[in-house]
ZAMARGU-4260 file (C-alpha; in steps of 0.2 Angstrom, whole numbers, plus 5000, padded with zeros to 4 digits):
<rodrens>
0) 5032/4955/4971 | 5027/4970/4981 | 5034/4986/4977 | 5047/4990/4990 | 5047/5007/4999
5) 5062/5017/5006 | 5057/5025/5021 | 5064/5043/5026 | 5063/5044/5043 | 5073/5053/5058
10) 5072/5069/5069 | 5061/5085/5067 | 5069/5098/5053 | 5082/5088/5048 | 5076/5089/5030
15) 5067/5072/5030 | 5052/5080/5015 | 5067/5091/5007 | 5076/5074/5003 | 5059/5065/4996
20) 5058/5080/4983 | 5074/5081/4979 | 5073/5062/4975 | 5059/5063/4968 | 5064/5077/4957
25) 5045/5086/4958 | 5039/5097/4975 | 5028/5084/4985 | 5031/5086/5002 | 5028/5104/5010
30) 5045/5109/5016 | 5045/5125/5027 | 5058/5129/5041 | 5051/5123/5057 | 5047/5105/5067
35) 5032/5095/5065 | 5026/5102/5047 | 5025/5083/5039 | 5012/5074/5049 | 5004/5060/5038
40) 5014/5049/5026 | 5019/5057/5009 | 5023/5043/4995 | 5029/5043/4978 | 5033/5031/4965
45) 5050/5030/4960 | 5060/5026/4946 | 5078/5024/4945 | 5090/5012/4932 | 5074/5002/4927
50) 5070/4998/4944 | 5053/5005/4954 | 5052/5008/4972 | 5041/5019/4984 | 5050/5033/4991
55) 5040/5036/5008 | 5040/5052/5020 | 5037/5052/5039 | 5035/5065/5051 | 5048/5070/5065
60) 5050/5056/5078 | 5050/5063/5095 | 5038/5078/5090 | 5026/5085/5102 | 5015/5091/5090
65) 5004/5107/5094 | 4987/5101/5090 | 4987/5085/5101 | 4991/5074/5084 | 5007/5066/5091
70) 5000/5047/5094 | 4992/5049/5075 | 5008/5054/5069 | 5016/5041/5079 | 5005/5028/5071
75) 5011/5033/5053 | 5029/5033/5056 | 5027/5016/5065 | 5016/5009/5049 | 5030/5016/5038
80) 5044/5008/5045 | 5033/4994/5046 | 5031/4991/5028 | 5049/4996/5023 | 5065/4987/5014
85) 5077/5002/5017 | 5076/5015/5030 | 5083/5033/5025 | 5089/5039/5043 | 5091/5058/5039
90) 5103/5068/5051 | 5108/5087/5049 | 5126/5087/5045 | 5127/5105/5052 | 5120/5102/5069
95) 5129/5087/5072 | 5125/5075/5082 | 5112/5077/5095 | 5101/5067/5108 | 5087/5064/5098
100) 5097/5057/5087 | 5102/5045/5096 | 5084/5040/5102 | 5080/5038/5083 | 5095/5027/5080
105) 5091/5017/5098 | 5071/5014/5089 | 5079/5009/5072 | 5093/4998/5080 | 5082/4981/5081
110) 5077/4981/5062 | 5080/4965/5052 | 5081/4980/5035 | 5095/4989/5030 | 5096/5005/5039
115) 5107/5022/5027 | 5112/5035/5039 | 5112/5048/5028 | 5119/5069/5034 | 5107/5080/5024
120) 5114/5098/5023 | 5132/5096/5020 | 5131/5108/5006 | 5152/5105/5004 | 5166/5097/5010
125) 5170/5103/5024 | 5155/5097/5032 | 5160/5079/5028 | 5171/5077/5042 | 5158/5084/5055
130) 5147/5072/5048 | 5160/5058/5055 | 5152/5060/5074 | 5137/5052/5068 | 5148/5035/5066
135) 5144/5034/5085 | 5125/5030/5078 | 5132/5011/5074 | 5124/5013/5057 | 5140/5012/5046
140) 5145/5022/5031 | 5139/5040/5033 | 5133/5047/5016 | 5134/5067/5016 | 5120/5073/5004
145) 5116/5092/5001 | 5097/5095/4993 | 5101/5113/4991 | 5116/5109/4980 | 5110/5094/4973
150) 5127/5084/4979 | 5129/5065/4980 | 5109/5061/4973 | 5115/5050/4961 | 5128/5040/4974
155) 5110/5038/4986 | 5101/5033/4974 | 5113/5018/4969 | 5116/5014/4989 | 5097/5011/4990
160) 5097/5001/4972 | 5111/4990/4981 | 5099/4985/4996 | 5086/4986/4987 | 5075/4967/4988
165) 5085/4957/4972 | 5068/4959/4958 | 5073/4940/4952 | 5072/4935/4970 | 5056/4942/4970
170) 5049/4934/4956 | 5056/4918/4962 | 5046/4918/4975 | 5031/4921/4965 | 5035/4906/4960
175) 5034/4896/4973 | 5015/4899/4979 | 5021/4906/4998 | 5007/4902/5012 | 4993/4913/5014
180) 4992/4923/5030 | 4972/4929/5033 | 4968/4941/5046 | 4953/4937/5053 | 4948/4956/5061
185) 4932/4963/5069 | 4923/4971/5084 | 4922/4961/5099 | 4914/4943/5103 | 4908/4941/5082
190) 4912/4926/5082 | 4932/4926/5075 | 4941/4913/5089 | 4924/4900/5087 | 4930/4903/5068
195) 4949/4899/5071 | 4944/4884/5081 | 4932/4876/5067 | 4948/4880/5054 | 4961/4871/5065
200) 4948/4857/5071 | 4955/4859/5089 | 4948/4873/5102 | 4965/4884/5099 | 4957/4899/5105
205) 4950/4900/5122 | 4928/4906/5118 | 4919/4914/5129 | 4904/4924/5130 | 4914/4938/5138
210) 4918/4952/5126 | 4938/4954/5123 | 4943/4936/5126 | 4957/4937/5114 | 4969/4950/5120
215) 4983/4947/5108 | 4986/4942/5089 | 4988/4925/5087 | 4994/4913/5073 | 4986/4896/5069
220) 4992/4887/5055 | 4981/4872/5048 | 4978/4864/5031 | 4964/4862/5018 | 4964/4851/5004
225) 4984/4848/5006 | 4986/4868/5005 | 4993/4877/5022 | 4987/4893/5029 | 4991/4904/5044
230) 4975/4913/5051 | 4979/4927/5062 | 4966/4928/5076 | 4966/4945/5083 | 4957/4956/5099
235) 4941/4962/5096 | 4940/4982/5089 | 4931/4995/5102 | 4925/5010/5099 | 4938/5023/5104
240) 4932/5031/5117 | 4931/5013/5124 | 4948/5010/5124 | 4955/5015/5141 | 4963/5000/5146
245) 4983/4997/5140 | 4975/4981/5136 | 4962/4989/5123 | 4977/5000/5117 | 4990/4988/5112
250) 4976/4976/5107 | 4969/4989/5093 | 4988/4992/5087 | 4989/4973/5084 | 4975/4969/5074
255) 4981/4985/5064 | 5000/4977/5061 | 4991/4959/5059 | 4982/4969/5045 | 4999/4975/5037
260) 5006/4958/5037 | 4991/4950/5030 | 4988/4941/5011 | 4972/4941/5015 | 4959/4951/5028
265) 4941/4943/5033 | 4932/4957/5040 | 4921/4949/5053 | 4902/4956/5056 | 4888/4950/5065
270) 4874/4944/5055 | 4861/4951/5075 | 4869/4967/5073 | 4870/4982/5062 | 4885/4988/5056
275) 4894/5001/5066 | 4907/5016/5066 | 4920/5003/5072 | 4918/4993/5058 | 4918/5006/5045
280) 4936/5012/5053 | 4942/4995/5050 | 4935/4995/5033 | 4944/5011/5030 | 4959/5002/5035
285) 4958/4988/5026 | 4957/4999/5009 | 4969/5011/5013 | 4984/4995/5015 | 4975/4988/4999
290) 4974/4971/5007 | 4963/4958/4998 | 4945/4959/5006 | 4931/4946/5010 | 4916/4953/5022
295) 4910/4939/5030 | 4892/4940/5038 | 4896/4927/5055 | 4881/4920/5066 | 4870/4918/5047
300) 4862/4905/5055 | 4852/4915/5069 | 4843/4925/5054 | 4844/4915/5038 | 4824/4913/5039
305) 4820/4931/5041 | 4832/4939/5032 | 4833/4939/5013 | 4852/4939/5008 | 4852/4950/4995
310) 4844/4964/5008 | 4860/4961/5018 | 4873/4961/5003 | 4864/4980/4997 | 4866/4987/5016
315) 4886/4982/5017 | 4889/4990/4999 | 4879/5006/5005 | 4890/5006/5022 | 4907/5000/5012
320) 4908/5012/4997 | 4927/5009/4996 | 4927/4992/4995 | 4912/4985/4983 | 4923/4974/4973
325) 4925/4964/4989 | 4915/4948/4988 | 4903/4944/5005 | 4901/4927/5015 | 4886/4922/5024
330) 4892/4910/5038 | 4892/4899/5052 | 4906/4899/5061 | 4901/4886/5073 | 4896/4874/5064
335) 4907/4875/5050 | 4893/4880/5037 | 4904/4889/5022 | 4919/4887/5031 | 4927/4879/5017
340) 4920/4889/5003 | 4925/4905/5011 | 4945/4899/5012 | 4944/4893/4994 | 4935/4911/4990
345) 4950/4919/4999 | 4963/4909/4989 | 4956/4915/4972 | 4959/4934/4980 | 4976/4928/4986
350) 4979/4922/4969 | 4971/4937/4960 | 4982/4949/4969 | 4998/4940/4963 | 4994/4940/4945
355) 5004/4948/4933 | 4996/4954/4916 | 5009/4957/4899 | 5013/4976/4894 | 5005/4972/4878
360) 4988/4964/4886 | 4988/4981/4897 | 4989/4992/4882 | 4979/4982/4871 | 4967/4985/4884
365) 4970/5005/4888 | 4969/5007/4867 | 4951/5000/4868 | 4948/5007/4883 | 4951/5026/4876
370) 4945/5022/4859 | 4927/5019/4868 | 4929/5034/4880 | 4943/5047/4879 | 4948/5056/4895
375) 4940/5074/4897 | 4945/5090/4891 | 4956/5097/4904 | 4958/5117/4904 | 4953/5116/4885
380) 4964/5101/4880 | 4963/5084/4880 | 4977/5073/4890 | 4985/5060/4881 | 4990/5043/4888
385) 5004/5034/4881 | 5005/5018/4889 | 5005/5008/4903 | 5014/4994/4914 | 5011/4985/4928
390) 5026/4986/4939 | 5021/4975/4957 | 5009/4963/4965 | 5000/4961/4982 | 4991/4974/4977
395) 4992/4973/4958 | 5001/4989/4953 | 4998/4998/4936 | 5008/5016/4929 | 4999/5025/4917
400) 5014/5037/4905 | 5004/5051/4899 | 5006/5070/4896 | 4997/5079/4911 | 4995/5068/4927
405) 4985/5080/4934 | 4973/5084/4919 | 4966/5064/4922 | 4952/5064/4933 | 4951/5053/4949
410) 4931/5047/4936 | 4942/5042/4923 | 4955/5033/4935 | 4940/5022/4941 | 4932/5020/4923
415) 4949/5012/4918 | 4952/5001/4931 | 4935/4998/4931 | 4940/4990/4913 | 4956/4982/4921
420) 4943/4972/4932 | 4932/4967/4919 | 4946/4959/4906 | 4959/4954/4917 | 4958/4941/4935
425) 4957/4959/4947 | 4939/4957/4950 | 4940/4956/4968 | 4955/4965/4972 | 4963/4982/4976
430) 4975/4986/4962 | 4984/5003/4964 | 4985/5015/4950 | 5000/5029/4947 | 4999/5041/4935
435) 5017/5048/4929 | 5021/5061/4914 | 5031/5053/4902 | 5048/5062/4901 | 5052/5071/4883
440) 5065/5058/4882 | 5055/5044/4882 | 5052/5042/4862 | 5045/5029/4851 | 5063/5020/4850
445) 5069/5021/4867 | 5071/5007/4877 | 5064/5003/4892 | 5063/4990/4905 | 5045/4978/4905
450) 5043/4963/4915 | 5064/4961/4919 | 5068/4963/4901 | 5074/4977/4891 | 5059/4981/4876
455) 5060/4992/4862 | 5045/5004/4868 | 5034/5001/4852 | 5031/4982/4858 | 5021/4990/4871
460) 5007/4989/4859 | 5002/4981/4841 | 5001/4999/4832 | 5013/5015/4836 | 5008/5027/4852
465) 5002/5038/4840 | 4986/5030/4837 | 4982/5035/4858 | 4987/5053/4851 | 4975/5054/4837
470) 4959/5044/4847 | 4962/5059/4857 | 4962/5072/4843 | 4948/5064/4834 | 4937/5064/4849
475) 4940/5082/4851 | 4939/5087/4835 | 4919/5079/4834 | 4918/5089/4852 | 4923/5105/4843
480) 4911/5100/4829 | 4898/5099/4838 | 4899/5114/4849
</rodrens>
């Protein structure tokens, strides 16, 4: 299962990143008192009775921002709500209700999700029964909240655990191997309809030599080998400066929701040409949702004589820096030639992204990890690292429990998941990777939740945490020593 995300959206200054801190119990989100101060997404990893969720700000919808970034805030709000199982719909219990409100509630009111409505700044009672009007909104039960005063967290945070995804639906599901869905992105005329059309055996997609054939993304579902997919064909990308025509805009947007709803991405190039901005931007993309990655080098047939594969394979991971655990296809769409290898290839990502490794294997592996190479000295100490879980799939999602979040370098980060790729079945995949301090609580005999049971914490590993503490110690000791 994914990690589902809870989505505060709503109005400029209603208090939209003064509700993700307070949840979140830490200062994330810059919280000053004027409109249009949140502009890019703001997550955080959340953790309430034993249950994680991703806790997600969103700038003001309806804001026209003053540095000419409304569309790109826009875009993030839309990619949030998107990607959410519940939507926080914030309102200011003090200003009651007010047009934009009602714009907000108007966007919202289509959403297959549950939707709280929830009036922030209603530090008492007596606000409560101003917060009545915003009934009219046709979101049900109004919850009055009050960050300042801390009132009513704890009755939010049990609303959202109630319409939260059921976990044992989830992993039910896992269960049932689900159809892959592949987006098949790329600039214009690569080759990705002449690709669809070989998949399906039929000409589905209408081929021309015309750049920007396909105007719209288009599902195709087809077999292989007694297995089903869905390939999402989707326009071809311009550069944007290129895209003036509503046609060009709504187009671009498509292939970006086509990526958020994909299993699987083939990121199309063509084999004639060199790599350009546009397909670094989708590349970028591509990373950012942590979507399973093949590049697929189309048209291989036009320069398989003159050009050595392994040339190619060293320009795409020195254009592609963010994404060189991706594996690369040479094909020929045409014909068919790798056609079949490259949908096998993509379901062993699809299955890598929806593999689940044991607490213990995880820590078995962060114990050697360490005992190899412990994390830096951090302002004249060394962090420790407790343990570790992975808490979702599609992408694999890890938590590292440790004593100073910040003290562990972003090199460290990638030298353990590096490990992570080299044990366990991640080779080709994104996996995401949190970092959390462990609270002063959580002790040796506490329990806690792993895998949808309840574990005494020292099963997280063979030996006691301690042995993480004194790897540390040792290695700085011989540091010390040897300074």
């Amino acid at each position: 299962m994914a990690i589902p995300r809870v989505v505060i959206v709503g109005r400029p200054n209603v208090g939209k990143s003064s509700v993700l801190n307070w949840l979140a119990g830490l200062r994330l989100a810059i919280v000053e008192d004027q409109p249009g101060v949140t502009r890019d997404r703001v997550d955080y990893l959340m953790e309430y009775e034993e249950r994680f969720f991703e806790l997600v700000d969103t700038g003001g919808i309806g804001i026209q921002d003053e540095d000419k970034l409304t569309q790109h805030i826009e875009e993030q709000i839309q990619m949030a709500i998107d990607s959410a199982a519940v939507i926080l719909f914030v309102v200011d219990a003090r200003d009651g209700l007010v047009t934009l409100d009602e714009e907000v509630a108007r966007r919202l009111r289509h959403l297959d999700i549950p939707v709280l409505c929830v009036a922030n700044k209603a530090d008492d009672k007596k606000f409560d029964d101003q917060a009545a009007e915003f009934y009219r909104l046709g979101r049900g039960q109004i919850t009055p909240i009050s960050t300042k005063q801390n009132r009513n967290r704890s009755v939010l945070l049990n609303l959202i655990l109630e319409r939260l995804p059921p976990a044992e639906a989830a992993d039910s599901e896992a269960a049932e191997e689900p159809e892959m869905k592949v987006a098949i992105v790329g600039r214009r005329n690569v080759g990705k309809s002449t690709f669809v059309n070989t998949l399906a055996q039929a000409k589905r997609m209408i081929v021309s030599e015309i750049p920007g054939t396909t105007r719209d993304s288009v599902d195709v579902r087809f077999e292989l080998d007694g297995k089903s997919f869905v390939a999402i064909d989707t326009p071809g990308i311009r550069r944007p400066q290129s895209r003036g025509a509503s046609i060009d805009f709504y187009g671009f947007h498509r292939a970006q929701r086509s990526i958020r709803r994909a299993d699987l991405v083939l990121l199309f190039l063509d084999a004639t040409e060199r790599i350009s901005k546009v397909d670094k931007q989708l590349c970028d993309y591509i990373s950012q949702n942590y979507k399973p990655c093949i590049l697929v080098v189309n048209k291989w047939d036009l320069v398989m004589k003159t050009m050595p594969t392994e040339k190619w394979v060293r320009y795409l991971h020195d254009s592609f820096r963010t994404m060189r655990y991706a594996p690369i296809a040479f094909i020929t769409g045409l014909t068919g030639k790798n056609v079949k290898a490259l949908i096998n290839h993509g379901q062993t990502l699809f299955k890598q992204s929806r593999t689940r490794i044991s607490t213990g294997q995880f820590n078995r592996l962060l114990r050697e990890a360490i005992g190899k190479t412990p994390p830096p000295i951090h302002q004249n100490r060394r962090p420790k690292i407790y343990y570790g879980t992975q808490v979702g799939m599609q992408p694999p999602t890890l938590v590292l429990f440790c004593s100073d979040p910040q003290a562990i370098s972003p090199q460290y980060q990638r030298y353990l998941l590096g490990a992570v790729r080299d044990q366990f079945h991640f080779e080709e995949v994104p996996i995401k990777l949190y970092l959390r301090k462990r609270q002063q609580s959580d002790e040796r005999d506490e329990l806690a939740v792993v895998e949808g049971r309840q574990v005494a914490t020292h099963e997280f590993v063979d030996e006691p945490f301690e042995d993480f503490d004194d790897l540390g110690d040792q290695a700085q000791d011989r540091e010390i020593e040897a300074n």
